[in-house]
C-alpha positions as CSV (number, residue, x, y, z in Angstrom):
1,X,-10.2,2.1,14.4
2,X,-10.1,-1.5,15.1
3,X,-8.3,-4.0,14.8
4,X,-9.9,-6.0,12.1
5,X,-10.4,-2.9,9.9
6,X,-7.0,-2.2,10.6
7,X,-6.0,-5.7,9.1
8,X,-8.0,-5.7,6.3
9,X,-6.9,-2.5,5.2
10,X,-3.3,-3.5,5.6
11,X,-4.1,-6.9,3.0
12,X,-5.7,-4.0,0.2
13,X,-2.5,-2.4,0.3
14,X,-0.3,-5.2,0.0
15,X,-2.6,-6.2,-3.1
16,X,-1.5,-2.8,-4.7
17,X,2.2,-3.0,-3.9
18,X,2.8,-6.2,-5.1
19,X,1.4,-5.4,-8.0
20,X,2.0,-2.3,-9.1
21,X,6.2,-1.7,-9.4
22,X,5.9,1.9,-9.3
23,X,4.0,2.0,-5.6
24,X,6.6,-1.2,-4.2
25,X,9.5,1.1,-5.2
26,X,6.9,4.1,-2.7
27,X,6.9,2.0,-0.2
28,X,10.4,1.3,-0.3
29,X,11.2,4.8,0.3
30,X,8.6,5.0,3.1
31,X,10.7,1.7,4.6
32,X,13.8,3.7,4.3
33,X,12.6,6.9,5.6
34,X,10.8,4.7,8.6
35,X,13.1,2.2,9.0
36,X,12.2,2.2,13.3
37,X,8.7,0.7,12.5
38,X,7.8,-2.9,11.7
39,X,6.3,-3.7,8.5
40,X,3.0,-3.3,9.0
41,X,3.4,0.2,10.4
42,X,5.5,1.3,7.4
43,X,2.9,-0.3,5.3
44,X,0.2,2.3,6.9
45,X,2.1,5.3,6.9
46,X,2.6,4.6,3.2
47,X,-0.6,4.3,2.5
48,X,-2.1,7.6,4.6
49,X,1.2,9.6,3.5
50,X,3.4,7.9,1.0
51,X,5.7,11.3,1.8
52,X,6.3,10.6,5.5
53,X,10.3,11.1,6.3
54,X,9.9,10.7,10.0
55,X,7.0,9.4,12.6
56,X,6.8,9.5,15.8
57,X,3.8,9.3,18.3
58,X,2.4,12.2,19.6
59,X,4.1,12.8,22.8
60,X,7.3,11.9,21.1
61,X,7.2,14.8,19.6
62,X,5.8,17.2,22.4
63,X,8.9,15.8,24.8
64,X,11.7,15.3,22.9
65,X,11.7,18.0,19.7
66,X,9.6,20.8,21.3
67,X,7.1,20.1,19.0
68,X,3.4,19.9,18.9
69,X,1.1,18.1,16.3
70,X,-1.1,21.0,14.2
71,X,-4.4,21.2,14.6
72,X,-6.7,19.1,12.1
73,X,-4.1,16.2,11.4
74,X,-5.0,13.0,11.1
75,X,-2.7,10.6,12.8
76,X,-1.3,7.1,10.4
77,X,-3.1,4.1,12.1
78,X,-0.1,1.9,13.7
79,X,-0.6,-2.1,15.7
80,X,0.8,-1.5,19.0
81,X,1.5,-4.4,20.9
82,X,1.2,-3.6,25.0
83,X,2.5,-7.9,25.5
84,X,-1.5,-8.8,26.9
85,X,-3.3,-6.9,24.0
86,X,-2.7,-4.7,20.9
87,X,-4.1,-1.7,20.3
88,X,-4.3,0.6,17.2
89,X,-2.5,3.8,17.7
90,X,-1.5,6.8,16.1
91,X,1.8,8.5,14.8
92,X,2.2,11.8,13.1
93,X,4.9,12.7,10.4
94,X,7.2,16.1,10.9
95,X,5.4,17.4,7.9
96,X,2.2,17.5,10.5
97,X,4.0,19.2,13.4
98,X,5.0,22.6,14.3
99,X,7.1,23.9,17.0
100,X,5.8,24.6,20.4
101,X,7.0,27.9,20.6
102,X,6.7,29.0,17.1
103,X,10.7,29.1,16.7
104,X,12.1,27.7,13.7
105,X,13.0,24.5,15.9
106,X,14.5,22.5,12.8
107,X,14.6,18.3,13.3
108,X,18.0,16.9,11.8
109,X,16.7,13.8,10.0
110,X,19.7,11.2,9.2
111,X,21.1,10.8,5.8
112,X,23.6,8.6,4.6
113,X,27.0,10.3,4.0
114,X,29.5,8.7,2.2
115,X,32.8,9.9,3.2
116,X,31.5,9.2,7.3
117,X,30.2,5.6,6.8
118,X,32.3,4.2,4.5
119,X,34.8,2.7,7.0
120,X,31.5,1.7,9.3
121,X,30.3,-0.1,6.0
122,X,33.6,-2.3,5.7
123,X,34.0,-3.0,9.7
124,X,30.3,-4.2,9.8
125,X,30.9,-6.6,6.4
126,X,34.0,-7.3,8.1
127,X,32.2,-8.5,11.1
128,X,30.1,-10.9,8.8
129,X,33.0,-12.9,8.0
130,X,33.2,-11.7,4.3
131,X,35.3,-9.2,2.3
132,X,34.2,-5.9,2.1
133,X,35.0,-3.6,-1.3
134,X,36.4,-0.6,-2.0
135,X,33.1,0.2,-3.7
136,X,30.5,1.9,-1.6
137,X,27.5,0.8,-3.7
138,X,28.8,-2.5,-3.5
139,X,29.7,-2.7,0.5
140,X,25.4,-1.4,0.5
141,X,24.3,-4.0,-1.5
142,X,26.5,-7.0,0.6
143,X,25.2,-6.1,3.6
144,X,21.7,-5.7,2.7
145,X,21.9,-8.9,1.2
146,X,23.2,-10.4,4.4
147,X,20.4,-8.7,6.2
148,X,18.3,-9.7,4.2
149,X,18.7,-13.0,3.9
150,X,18.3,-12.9,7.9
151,X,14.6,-11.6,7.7
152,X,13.4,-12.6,4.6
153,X,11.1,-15.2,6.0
154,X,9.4,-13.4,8.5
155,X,9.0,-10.0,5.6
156,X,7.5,-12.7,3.4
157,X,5.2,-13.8,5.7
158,X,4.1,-10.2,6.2
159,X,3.3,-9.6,3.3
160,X,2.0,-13.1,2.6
161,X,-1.5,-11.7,0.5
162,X,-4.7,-13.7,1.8
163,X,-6.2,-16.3,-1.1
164,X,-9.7,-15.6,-1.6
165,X,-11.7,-18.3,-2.8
């Protein structure tokens, strides 16, 4: 793929989530579940598989889980940039791999556990200079507001939708 076809892709499906509530709240959950990649990444893998828990490129897989990419899958389209050039390249969800030798080599994905995090949640709002809550909802919802606040710029700018005249 190149990349101009990968860019012009990447503007139809911003066209479709800002539009559309119900596919912004997918690729939330794609963002979430793929929170390592930049934006325009997470905006590929949810449009080739809106179901994606976990990507990782090819070899990633083959040297650090044992596990091997099945035969016939079609890798989500990524922008790599290598500093001098970018390149598209490919990453492959768990759902596409299998293990190497055939065991039932399980991948533990993270999930957020309440009782654990709670006193990570306070220290980090802590750290912010603000008060944290006794409520966790609340302590989630301060810090991604200061997060953010941080980034919003350079998110908007990402998915800044080109005018067409």
């Amino acid at each position: 793929m190149r990349i101009n076809d990968f860019h012009n892709i990447l503007e139809l499906i911003k066209q479709d989530v800002l539009y559309n509530e119900a596919e912004y709240l997918k690729l939330l959950k794609v963002v979430g579940n793929n929170q390592r990649y930049d934006f325009r990444s997470q905006l590929s893998i949810y449009d080739k598989n809106p179901e994606a828990t976990a990507c990782a490129k090819f070899d990633y897989w083959r040297e650090r889980f044992n596990r091997t990419v099945m035969r016939g899958q079609k890798g989500i389209p990524i922008l790599e940039d290598y500093g001098t050039y970018k390149k598209v390249d490919y990453i492959f969800d768990i759902s596409q791999t299998v293990s190497k030798n055939r065991d039932v080599n399980e991948v533990n994905l993270w999930s957020f556990d309440k009782e654990s995090h709670q006193d990570v949640l306070k220290e980090m709002i802590k750290s912010e200079g603000y008060e944290e809550s006794e409520s966790t909802l609340e302590n989630i919802f301060s810090l991604s507001r200061l997060y953010g606040d941080e980034k919003i710029d350079t998110l908007m700018n990402e998915l800044r939708v080109a005018d067409e005249d």
